[in-house]
N, C-alpha and C positions, 0 to 999 in steps of 0.2 A: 651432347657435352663434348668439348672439344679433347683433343691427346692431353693436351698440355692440365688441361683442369680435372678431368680423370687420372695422371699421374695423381696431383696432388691431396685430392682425394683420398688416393688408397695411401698416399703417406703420412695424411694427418690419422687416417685410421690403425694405418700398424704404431705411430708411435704413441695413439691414445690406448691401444692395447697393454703395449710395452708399460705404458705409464700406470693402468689401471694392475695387470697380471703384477708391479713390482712393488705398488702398492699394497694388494691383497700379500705376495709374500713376508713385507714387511710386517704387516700386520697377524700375520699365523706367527712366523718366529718372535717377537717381542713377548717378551718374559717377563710377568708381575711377580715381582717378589713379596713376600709375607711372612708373618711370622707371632702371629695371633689366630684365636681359634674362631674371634668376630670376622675374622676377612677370609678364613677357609670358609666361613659361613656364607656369608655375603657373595665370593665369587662361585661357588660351589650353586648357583641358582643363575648365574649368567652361562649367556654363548658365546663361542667363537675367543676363547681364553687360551693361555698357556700359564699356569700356576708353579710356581716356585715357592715352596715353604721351608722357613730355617729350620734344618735340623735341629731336636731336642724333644723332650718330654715336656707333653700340654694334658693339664689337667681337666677333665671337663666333670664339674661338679655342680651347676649352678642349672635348676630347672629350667632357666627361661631361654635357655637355648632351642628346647624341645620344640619342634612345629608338630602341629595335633591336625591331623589329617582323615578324610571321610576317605576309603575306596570305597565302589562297590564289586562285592560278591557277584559272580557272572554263573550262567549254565553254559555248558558247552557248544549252543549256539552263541554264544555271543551276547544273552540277554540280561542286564542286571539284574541280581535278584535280593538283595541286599545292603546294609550299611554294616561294611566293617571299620571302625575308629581304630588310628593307629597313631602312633607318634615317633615319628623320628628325632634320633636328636641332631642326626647332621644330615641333613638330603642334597643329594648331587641332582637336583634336579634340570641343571641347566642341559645344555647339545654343542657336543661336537668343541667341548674340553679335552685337554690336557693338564696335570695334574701329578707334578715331578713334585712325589713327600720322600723321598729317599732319608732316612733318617729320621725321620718324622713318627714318635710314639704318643699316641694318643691315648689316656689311663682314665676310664669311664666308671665312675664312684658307683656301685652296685645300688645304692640307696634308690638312685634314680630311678630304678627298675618298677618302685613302689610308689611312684610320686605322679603319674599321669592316671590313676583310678586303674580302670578295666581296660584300657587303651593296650592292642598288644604295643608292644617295644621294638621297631628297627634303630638298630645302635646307627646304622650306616647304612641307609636308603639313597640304592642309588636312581632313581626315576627318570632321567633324563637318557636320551638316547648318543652315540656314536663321542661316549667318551672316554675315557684311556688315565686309569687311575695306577698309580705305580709307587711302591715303597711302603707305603704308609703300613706299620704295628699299631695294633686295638688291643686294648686290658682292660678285662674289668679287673677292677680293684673292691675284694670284698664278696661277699657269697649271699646278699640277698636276690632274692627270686621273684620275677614280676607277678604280680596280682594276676596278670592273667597269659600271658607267652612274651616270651621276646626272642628275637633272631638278629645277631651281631651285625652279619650284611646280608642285606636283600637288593640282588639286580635284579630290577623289573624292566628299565627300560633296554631299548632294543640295539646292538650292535656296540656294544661296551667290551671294552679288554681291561680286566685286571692283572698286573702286572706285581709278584714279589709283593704280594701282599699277606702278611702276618696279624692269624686272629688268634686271641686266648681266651678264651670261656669260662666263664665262672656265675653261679647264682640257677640255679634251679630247685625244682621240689617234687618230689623228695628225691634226693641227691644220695647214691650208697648202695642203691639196689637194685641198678639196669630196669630192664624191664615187667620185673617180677610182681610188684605190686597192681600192674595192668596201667593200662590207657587205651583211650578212644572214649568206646561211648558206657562201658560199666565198670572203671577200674575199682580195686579195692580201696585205693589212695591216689584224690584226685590231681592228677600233675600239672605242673606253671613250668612248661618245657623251655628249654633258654637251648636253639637249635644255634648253628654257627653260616653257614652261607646257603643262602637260600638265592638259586637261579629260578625264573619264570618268564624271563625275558627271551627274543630272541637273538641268534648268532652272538650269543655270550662267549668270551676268550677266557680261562682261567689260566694262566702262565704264571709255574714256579711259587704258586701259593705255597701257604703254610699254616694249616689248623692244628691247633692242640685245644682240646676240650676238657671241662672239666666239670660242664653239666647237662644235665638229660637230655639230650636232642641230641639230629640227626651232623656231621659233619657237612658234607656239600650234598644240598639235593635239589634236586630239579621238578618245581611245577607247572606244568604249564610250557616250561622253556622250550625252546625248539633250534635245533644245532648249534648243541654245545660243546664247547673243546675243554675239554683237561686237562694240561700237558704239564709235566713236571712240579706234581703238587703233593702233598705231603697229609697226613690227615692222623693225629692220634687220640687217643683217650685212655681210660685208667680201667685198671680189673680190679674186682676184690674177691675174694673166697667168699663162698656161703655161711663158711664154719665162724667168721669174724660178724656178719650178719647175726647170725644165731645166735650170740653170747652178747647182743645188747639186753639191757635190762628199759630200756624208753626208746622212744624211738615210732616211726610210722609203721615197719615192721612189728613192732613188738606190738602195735596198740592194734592188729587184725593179728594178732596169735600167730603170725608168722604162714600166714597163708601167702598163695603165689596165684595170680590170672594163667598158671602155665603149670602142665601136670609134672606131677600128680595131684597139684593143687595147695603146694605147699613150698616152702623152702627147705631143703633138704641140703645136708650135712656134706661135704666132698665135692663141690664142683666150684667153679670161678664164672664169674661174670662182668662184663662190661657194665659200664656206670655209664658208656653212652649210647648212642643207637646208633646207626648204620653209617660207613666210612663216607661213601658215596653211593647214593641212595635215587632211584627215580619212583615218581607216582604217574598215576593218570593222566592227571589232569591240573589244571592250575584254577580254583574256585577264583581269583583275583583277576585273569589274567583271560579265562573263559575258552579256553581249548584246552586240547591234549599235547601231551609231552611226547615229544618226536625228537627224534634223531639224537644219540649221543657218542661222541667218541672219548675215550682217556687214555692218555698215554703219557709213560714212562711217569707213574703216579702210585706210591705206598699210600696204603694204610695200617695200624696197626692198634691191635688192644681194642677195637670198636668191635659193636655187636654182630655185623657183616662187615668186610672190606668191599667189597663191589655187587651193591646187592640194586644191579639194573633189569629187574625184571617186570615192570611193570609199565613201560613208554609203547610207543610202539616207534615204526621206522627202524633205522639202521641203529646197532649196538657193534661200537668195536672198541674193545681192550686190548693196547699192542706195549708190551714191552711194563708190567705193571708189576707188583708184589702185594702181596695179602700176608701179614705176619700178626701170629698169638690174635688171632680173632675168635669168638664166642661159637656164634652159628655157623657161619660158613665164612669158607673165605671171597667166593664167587656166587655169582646166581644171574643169570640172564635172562633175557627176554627172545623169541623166536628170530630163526634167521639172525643171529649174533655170532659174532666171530671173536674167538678169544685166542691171543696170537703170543709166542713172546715172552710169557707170562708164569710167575712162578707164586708158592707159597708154604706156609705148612698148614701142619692141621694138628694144633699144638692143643688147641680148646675144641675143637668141630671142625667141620668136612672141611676139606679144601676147597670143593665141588658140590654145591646142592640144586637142583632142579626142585623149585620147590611143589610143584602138580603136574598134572598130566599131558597140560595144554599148552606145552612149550615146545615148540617144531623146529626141527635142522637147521639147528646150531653148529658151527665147527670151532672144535676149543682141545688148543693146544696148550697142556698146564706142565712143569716142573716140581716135584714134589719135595720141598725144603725137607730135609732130616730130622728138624729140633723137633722133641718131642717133653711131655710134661710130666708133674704128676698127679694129674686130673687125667677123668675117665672119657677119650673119646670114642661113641658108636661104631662111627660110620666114616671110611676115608670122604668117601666121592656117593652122592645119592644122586643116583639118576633117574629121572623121572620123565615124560616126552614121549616124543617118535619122532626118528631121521636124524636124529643127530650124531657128525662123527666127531668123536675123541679120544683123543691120544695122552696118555699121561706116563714122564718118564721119572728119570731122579733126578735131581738137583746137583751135579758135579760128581753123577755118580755114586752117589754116599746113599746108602738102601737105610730105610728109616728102622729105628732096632723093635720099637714096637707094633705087633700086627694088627694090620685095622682095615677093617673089609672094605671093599667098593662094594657099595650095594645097588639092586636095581631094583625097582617098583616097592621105596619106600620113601618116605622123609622125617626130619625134625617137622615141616610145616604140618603134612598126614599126620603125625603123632599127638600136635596140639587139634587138629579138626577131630579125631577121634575121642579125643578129651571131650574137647567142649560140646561136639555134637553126635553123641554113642548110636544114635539111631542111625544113620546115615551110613551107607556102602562106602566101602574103604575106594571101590572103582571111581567115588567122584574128585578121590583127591589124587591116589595114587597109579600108577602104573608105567611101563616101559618098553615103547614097543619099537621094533625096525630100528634098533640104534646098534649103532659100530663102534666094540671100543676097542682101543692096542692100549694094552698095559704093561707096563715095561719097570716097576717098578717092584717087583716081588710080593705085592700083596694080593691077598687073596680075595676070590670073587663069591659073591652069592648074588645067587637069583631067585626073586623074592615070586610069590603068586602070580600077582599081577605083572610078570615080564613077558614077554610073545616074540618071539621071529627077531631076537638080537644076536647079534653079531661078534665074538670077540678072542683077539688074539693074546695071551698072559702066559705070562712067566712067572704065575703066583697061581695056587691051589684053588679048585671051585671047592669052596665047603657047602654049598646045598646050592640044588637047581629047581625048587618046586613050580618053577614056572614050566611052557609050551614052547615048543619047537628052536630051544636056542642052539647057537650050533659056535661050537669050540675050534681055537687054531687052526684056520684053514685062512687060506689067503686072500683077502677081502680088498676090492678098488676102495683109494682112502683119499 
């Protein structure tokens, strides 16, 4: 090839470049505008989009919206093992959208809940991978509860960022009594959970969300998913007393005599409870999605009024909490999983612990917690339950302000030991509880017990040991931290 024909060559090729790369630009920036819930639908299944929808409030009340969908159930190799029917009524199933609802309030008629049989319910299924949803408010309108679960939004597929996205929850059963009347596999009253964002996806982005719950299920929780961000998201739900409980005359309480799945086996008069379950929540495994739940970070992310605020103890991989709050929560406000770092991070311990280790088999953790002051007038046990080996923590006051009521840190017990003791009397307290090799600095004037089951701990306080019936623990002495 001669000079002159190899220039020209490589200049038809950089300007077919130029033409193709300004091409492809055009085509990523160009912006479809809309302003119906048929073309959120319609583009919401294609790729390579950028969506614009008119702000306002869209009603979605018309069944034939819903697409009715087979997953299969997987084991954690990977193998399907079943058919789960589900219906979404809006699926983002297309890739590598965008998806600008700023303003955009979508108000989803609860009836609907009841109108797809046994089908559970994703209000907002997103399936499609590497796409960027942002603004968009979800309402149910109305308190009926699906026949059989529904979950507001569920990201299944993989590398999706939700952005300033606002969910409001409504419609489950029975709704009023947290978790007292049971669930799983023998409740006393059997529940149609209506959870709110359900991650199982992987490299999920959750930025500046916003959940308000206001029925039975979990706020954000992760199955399956694997490295997930939390970052400036917000998560609440509603308390009721016992004693308001107790003074119905019908009701699903009333109709089992007011028994409880949770000792003493009953509902009893003077305490509060969450009406929802956990703020941010992790499991195992993901039955849809066919692996384990790995890696999660959250950061600068409230909970409050839910049954746990950060109850990540069940993933495995990295767990980091940097910069969070836990406020007027049930059980605890924290609970991790091994090798977890909790940094930053403050709460109280208005209703239960601030800190629970819920068994024994939770290894060197390092958790740095602030003790908020507000305190209630409900009866809590136990500041901080610590349960493990290896882990260091350190817990101070919250701007200094020493909390007026006294409430022990305990070690080698828990809420969790308390209900396995309940439910299973035969079994040794060693399989659920104990406390060994842990380091704590306490810094906030409350007083420490050391329960049986503690061994070879470590701890520096400015607050009273009221009983050590554990082994070889060893007091204020200066410990590498």
């Amino acid at each position: 090839m001669s000079k002159v024909s190899t220039y020209q060559f490589i200049l038809i090729a950089i300007l077919f470049w130029n033409c193709k790369s300004n091409s492809n630009s055009n085509s990523a920036n160009k912006i479809i505008n809309i302003d119906s819930l048929s073309e959120l639908i319609e583009f919401a299944a294609k790729d390579n989009v950028v969506v614009k929808m008119q702000p306002g409030v869209y009603n979605l009340d018309d069944s034939k919206y819903g697409q009715n969908l087979i997953i299969k159930k997987h084991d954690l190799q990977g193998k399907p093992k079943s058919d789960y029917p589900i219906t979404a009524l809006i699926n983002f199933s297309g890739n590598n959208n965008q998806f600008l609802l700023d303003g955009v309030v979508l108000k989803i008629n609860s009836e609907l809940h009841q109108t797809y049989g046994e089908n559970h319910i994703f209000e907002i299924f997103v399936s499609g991978n590497n796409n960027k949803i942002e603004g968009l408010k979800v309402q149910d309108k109305g308190h009926e509860a699906p026949l059989k679960g529904a979950i507001m939004m569920h990201v299944m597929g993989d590398d999706n960022t939700i952005t300033n996205v606002g969910l409001f929850i409504k419609g489950s059963y029975p709704y009023g009594y947290g978790h007292l009347l049971g669930k799983g596999a023998k409740p006393l009253v059997k529940p149609r959970k209506h959870s709110s964002l359900l991650v199982s996806g992987k490299n999920t982005k959750l930025i500046a969300c916003r959940v308000v719950t206001h029925g039975f299920g979990h706020g954000i929780v992760m199955q399956g998913a694997q490295n997930t961000l939390i970052k400036d998201c917000y998560v609440e739900g509603k308390m009721r007393s016992t004693d308001e409980m107790l003074a119905e005359t019908s009701g699903p309480a009333f109709s089992v005599d007011f028994k409880s799945d949770y000792p003493p086996g009953k509902i009893i008069s003077n305490e509060i409870k969450a009406l929802s379950e956990d703020g941010v929540r992790s499991y195992p495994y993901g039955y849809l999605v066919g692996r384990k739940t790995e890696n999660i970070t959250v950061i600068n992310t409230t909970v409050k009024n839910m049954r746990s605020g950060f109850d990540l103890s069940a993933h495995i991989g990295k767990t980091l909490i940097d910069g969070c709050t836990a406020l007027e929560c049930q059980e605890k406000g924290y609970s991790v999983s091994k090798n977890a770092i909790i940094k930053n991070s403050k709460g109280d311990a208005m209703y239960g612990p601030l800190l629970s280790f819920h068994q024994n088999n939770t290894e060197n953790c390092n958790v740095e917690l602030e003790l908020i002051n507000t305190v209630g007038s409900y009866p809590v046990k136990r500041l901080m339950e610590i349960n493990g080996t290896g882990h260091k923590i350190k817990v101070t006051n919250f701007e200094n302000k020493k909390r007026t009521k006294i409430t022990p840190i305990v070690f080698g017990e828990s809420f969790w030991s308390d209900v396995h003791k309940y439910r299973y009397p035969n079994k040794d307290s060693k399989e659920f509880s104990g406390a060994y090799n842990i380091t704590l600095i306490n810094e906030t004037g409350m007083p420490i017990e050391f329960g049986e089951l503690s061994k070879n701990c470590k701890v520096i306080t400015n607050g009273n040991i009221l009983t050590d019936l554990g082994e070889n623990n060893k007091l204020n002495q200066q410990y590498e931290f």
